[in-house]
C-alpha positions as CSV (number, residue, x, y, z in Angstrom):
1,X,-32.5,127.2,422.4
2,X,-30.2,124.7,420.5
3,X,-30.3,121.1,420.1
4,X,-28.0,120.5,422.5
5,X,-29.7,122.8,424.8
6,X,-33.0,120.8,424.2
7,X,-31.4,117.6,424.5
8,X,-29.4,118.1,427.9
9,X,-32.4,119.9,429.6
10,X,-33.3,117.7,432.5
11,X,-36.5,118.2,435.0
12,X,-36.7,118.2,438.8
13,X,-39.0,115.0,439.9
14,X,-42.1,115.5,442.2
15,X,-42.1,114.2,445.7
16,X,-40.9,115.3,448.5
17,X,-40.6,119.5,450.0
18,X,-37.8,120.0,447.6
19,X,-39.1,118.4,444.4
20,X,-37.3,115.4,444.5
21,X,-34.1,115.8,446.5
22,X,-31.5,115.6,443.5
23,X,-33.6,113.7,441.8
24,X,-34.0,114.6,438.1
25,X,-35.7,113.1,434.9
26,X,-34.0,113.5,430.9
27,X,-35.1,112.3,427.9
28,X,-31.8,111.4,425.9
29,X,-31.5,112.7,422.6
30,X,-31.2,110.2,419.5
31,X,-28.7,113.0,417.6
32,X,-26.0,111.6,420.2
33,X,-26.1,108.2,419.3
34,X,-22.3,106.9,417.8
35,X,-23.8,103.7,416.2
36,X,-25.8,102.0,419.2
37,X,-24.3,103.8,422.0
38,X,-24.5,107.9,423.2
39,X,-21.3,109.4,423.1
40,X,-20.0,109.9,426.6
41,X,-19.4,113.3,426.3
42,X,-22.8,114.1,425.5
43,X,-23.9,111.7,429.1
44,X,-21.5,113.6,431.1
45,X,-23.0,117.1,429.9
46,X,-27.0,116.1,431.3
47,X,-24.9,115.3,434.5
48,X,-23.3,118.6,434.5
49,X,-26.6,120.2,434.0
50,X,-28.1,118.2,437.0
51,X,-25.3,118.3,439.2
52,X,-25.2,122.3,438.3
53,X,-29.0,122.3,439.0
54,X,-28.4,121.4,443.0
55,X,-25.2,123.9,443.4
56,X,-25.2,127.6,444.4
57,X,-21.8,128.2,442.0
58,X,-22.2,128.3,437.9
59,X,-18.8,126.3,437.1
60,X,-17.9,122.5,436.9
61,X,-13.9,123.3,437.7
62,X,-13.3,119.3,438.4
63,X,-15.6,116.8,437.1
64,X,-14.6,112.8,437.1
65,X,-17.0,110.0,435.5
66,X,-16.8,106.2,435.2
67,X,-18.7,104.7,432.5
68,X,-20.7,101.1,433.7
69,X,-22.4,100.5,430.8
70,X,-23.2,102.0,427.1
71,X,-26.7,104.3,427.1
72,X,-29.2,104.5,424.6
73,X,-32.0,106.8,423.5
74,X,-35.2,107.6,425.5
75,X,-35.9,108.4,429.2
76,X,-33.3,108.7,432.0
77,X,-32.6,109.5,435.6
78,X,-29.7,111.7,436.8
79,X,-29.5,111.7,440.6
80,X,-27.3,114.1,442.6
81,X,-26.1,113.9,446.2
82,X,-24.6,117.3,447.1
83,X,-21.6,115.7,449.5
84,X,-20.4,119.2,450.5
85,X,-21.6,123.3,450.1
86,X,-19.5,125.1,450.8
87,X,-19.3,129.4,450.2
88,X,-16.6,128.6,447.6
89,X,-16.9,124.9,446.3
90,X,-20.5,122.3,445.9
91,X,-18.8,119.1,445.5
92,X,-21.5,116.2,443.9
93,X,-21.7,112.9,443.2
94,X,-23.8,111.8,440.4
95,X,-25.4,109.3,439.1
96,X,-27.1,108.6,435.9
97,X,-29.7,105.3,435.3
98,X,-31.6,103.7,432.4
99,X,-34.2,101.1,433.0
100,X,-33.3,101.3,436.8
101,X,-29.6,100.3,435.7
102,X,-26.6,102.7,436.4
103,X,-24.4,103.8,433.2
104,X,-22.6,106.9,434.5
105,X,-21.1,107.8,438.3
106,X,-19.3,110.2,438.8
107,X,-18.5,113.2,441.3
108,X,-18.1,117.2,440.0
109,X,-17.1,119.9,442.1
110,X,-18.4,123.5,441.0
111,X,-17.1,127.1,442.0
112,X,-17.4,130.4,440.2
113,X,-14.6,131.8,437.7
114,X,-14.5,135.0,436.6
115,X,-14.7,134.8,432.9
116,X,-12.4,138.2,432.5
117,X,-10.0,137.0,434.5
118,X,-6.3,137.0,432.6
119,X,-3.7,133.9,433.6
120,X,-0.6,134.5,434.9
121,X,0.5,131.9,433.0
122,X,-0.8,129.7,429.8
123,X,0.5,126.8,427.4
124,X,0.2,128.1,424.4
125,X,-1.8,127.1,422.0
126,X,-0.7,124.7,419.4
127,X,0.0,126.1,415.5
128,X,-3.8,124.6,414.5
129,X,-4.6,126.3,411.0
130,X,-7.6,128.3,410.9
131,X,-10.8,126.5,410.7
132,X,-11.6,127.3,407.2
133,X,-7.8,125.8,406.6
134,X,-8.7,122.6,408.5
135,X,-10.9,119.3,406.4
136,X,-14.2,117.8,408.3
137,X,-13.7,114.0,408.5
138,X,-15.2,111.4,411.1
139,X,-14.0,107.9,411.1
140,X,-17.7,107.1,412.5
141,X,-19.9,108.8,410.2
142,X,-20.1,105.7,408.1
143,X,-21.9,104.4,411.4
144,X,-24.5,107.1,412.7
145,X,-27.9,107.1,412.1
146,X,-29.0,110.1,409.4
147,X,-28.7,113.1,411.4
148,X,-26.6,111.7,413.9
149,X,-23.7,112.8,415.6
150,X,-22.1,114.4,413.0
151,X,-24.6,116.4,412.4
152,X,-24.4,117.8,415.8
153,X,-20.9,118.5,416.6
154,X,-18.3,120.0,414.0
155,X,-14.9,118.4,413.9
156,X,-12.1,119.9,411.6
157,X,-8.7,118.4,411.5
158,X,-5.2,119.8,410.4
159,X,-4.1,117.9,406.7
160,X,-1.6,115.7,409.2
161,X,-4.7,114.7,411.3
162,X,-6.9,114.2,408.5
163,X,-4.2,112.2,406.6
164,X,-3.5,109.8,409.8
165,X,-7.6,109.5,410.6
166,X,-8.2,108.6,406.7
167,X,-6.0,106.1,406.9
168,X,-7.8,104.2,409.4
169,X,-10.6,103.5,407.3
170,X,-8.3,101.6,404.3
171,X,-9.1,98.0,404.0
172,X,-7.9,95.0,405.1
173,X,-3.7,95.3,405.6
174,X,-3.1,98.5,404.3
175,X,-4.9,99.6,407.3
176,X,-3.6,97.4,409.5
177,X,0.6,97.9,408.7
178,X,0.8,101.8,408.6
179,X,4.4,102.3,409.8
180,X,3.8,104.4,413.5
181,X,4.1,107.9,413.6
182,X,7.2,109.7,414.1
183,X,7.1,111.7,417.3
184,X,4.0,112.1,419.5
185,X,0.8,110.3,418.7
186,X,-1.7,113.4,418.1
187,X,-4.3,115.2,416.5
188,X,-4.9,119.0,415.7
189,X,-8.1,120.9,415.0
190,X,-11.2,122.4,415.7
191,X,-14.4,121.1,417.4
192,X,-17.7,123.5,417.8
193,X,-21.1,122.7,418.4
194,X,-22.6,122.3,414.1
195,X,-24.7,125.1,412.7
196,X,-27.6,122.2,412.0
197,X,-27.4,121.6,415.6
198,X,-28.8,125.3,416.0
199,X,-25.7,126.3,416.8
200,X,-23.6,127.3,420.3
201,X,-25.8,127.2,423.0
202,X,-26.3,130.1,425.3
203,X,-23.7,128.8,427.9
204,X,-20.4,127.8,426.2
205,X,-19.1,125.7,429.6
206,X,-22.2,123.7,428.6
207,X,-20.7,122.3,425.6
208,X,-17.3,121.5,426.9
209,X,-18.1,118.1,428.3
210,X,-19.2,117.2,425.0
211,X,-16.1,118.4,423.6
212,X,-13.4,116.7,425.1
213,X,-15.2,113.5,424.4
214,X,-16.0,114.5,420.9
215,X,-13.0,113.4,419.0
216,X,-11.9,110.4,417.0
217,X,-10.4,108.0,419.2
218,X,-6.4,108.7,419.5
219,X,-5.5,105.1,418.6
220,X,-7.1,105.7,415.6
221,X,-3.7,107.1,414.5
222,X,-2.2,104.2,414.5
223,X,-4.8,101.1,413.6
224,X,-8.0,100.7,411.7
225,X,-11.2,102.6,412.6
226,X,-13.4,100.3,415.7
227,X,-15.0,101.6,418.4
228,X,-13.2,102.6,421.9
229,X,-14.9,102.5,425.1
230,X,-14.2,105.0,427.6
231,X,-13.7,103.2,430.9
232,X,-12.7,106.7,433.2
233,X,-12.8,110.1,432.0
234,X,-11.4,113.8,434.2
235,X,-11.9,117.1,433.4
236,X,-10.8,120.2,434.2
237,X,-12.6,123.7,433.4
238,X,-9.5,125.8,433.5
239,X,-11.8,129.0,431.9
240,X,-15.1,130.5,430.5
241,X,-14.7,129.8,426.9
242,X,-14.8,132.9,425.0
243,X,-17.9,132.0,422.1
244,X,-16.2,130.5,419.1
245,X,-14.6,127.2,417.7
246,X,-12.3,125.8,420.4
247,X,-9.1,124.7,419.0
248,X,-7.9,120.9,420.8
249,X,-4.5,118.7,420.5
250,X,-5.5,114.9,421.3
251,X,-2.9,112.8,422.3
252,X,-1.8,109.7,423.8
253,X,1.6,108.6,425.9
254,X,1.1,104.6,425.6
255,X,-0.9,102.1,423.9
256,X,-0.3,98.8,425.4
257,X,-2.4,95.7,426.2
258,X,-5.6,96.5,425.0
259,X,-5.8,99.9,426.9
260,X,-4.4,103.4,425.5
261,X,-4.9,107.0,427.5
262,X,-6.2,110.0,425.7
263,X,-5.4,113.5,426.7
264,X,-7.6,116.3,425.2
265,X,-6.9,120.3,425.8
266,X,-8.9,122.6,424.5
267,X,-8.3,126.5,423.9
268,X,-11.0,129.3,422.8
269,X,-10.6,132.1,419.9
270,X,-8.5,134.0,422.6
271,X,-5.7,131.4,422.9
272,X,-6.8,130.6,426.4
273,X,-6.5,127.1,427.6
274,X,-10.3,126.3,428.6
275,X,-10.3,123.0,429.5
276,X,-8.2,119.7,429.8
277,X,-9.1,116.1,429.5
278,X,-7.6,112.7,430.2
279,X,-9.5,109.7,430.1
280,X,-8.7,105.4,429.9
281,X,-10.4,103.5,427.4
282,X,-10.0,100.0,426.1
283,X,-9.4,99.8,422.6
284,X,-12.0,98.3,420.7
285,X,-12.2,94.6,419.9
């Protein structure tokens, strides 16, 4: 079992004929902290496990989460109300709590894909170099804890990526006046769970929630390094991820106000688009 296997286990409580009735216990894992705070992603992925837990179908095709307040290590409770069974969907809604006070809601409908199954049609990938090609950088590794979150997930960025990211660590001005980007506002690389993490773990649609909350902050790109909180977050499985690296373009459409939109897609070793994100966050004060 990996890490992240370990870390998004979660337990059915006692009470009641059924154990609980979508009631669940987690211990959250330290590894996930991004300075005081879990990453999302990682929040999102016990909910999957729960919500997965309570529904006769193996695939979170539509999942949707609001984010009420940052988590932290130690115990948790995910609770899951199955709204609807059905022989072809489970639709969810979920809940996770700390110290009796919410932090995620959110509803996930499952169904079961047929991980052979070839598209009609796909968006092609985007021309990321091979992973060995791409650099490992983290604007937030100055801020995790020793064997923190960058010790559990492995980002690789394309030179243009890593060039815009490392720029939003320079002091003072020189990070403040970079002249905007030409074109579209993106990154390009490669994200995989980290071989110190004990690697992939045995389901690779367990990873993706993590993944498309893994990244850098978009607006990154385009002012110095601060932190970003994720207001709403939707995602789509769109495929069983072939095991490997999963290749992901990141980009926003408008920064304005003190909000900015990030979309993340995601495609396995075979070129298929896996997954696709969009999410609202404020940019970080």
């Amino acid at each position: 079992m990996s890490r992240f296997e370990a870390a998004t286990a979660v337990t059915k409580r006692d009470g009641g004929p059924d154990g609980g009735s979508g009631g669940y216990s987690a211990e959250l894992d330290p590894g996930y902290l991004i300075g005081s705070a879990l990453n999302g992603g990682y929040l999102m992925a016990v909910l999957q496990r729960a919500a997965l837990a309570e529904s006769a179908h193996p695939h979170p095709v539509s999942s949707s989460f609001h984010f009420l307040r940052p988590g932290t290590a130690g115990p948790a409770d995910a609770e899951v109300t199955v709204l609807k069974a059905g022989r072809t969907v489970t639709a969810s809604q979920v809940l996770l709590r700390q110290n009796g006070r919410p932090l995620v809601t959110g509803l996930l409908t499952s169904a079961a894909l047929d991980p052979a199954a070839d598209p009609e049609y796909g968006v092609p990938a985007p021309d990321v170099p091979p992973i060995e090609n791409c650099r490992p950088f983290d604007p937030r590794q100055s801020r995790d804890v020793i064997g923190g979150f960058t010790d559990r997930v492995e980002l690789r960025f394309a030179a243009d990526s890593f060039a815009a990211l490392s720029a939003s660590l320079l002091p003072g001005e020189a990070a403040t006046d970079r002249p905007a980007p030409a074109g579209r506002v993106e990154l390009l690389g490669h994200v995989a769970p980290a071989a110190t993490d004990g690697g992939a773990p045995a389901d690779p649609v367990a990873f993706l929630p993590l993944a498309v909350d893994a990244l850098p902050p978009i607006v990154s790109v385009l002012r110095p390094w601060q932190w970003a909180p994720t207001v709403e977050l939707t995602w789509h499985l769109r495929a069983v991820p072939h095991p490997g690296p999963l290749a992901f373009r990141s980009r926003t459409d408008l920064v304005s106000d003190g909000w900015f939109d990030e979309t993340v897609d995601l495609w396995d070793v075979k070129g298929r688009l896996v997954a696709q994100s969009r999410q609202l966050a404020r940019v970080g004060r």
